[in-house]
C-alpha positions in Angstrom: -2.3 0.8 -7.9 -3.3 -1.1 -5.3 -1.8 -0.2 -1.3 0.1 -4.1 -0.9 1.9 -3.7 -4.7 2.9 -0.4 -4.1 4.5 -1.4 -0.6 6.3 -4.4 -2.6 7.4 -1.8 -5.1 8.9 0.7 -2.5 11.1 -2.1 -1.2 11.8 -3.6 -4.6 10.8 -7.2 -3.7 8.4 -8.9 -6.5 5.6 -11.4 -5.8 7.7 -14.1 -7.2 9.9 -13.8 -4.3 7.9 -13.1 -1.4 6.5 -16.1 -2.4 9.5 -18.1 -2.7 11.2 -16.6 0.1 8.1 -17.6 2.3 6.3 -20.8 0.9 3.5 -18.6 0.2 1.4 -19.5 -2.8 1.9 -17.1 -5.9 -1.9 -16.9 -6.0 -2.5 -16.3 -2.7 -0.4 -13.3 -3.1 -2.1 -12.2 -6.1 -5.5 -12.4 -4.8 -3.9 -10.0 -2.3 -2.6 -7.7 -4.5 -6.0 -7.4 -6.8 -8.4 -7.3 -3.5 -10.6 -3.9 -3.6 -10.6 -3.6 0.6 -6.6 -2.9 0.4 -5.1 -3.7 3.9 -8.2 -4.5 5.5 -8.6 -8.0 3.7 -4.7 -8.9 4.0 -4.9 -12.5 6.4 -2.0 -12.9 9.0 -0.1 -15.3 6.3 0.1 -12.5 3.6 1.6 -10.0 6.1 4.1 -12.7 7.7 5.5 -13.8 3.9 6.1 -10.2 3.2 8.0 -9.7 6.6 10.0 -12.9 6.0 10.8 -11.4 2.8 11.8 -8.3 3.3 13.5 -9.1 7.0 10.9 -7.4 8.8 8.9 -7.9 11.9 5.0 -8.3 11.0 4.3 -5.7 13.0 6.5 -3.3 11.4 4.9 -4.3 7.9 1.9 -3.6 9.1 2.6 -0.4 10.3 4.1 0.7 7.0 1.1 -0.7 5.3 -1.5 1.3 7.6 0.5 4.6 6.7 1.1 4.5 3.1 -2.6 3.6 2.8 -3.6 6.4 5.0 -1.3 9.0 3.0 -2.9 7.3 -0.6 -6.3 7.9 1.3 -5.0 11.6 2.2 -4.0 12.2 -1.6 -6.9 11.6 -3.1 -9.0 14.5 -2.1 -10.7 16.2 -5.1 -10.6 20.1 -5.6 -14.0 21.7 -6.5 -14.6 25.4 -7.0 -18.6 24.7 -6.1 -17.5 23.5 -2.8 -15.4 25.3 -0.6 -12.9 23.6 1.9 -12.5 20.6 -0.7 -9.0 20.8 -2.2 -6.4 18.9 -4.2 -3.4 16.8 -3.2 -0.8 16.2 -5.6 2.6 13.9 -4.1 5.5 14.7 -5.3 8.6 12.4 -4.5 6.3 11.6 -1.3 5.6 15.4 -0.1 2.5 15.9 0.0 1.4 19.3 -2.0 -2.1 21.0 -1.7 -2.9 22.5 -5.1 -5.8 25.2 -5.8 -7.1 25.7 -9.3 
């Protein structure tokens, strides 16, 4: 799942109303939800319609977007027996877990 969706899922706001909250076109929003370069191709418009929506500063959404892509970046180390150091994480309920085979 892309980083932006997520974010809009953990603070149970939809598309439909960040968009309607904001003025932002539905597509615009949707082009940022299915980019591949997560965060790093979101424009200043994107990130100011989510604030408005969710009654946040743009900063602050920023922020929140920079960590939970850092801690999806974080979980998706790969465990392999063949090369030592190189683990698994698992998240539980947001805690992350190392897990060895």
């Amino acid at each position: 799942m892309n980083v932006i969706q997520q974010y809009l899922d953990q603070n149970n706001v939809t598309r439909y109303k960040v968009s309607k909250l904001s003025g932002l076109g539905q597509t615009t929003l949707k082009a940022a939800v299915d980019s591949k370069n997560g965060i790093d191709g979101l424009t200043g418009k994107v990130i100011k319609a989510i604030a408005v929506a969710l009654d946040k500063t743009p900063g602050t959404v920023l922020d929140e977007l920079v960590q939970l892509e850092k801690n999806k970046k974080v979980a998706n180390y790969k465990f392999n027996p063949n090369k030592p150091g190189i683990f698994q994480w698992q998240s539980v309920d947001d805690v992350f877990l190392m897990v060895v085979d």
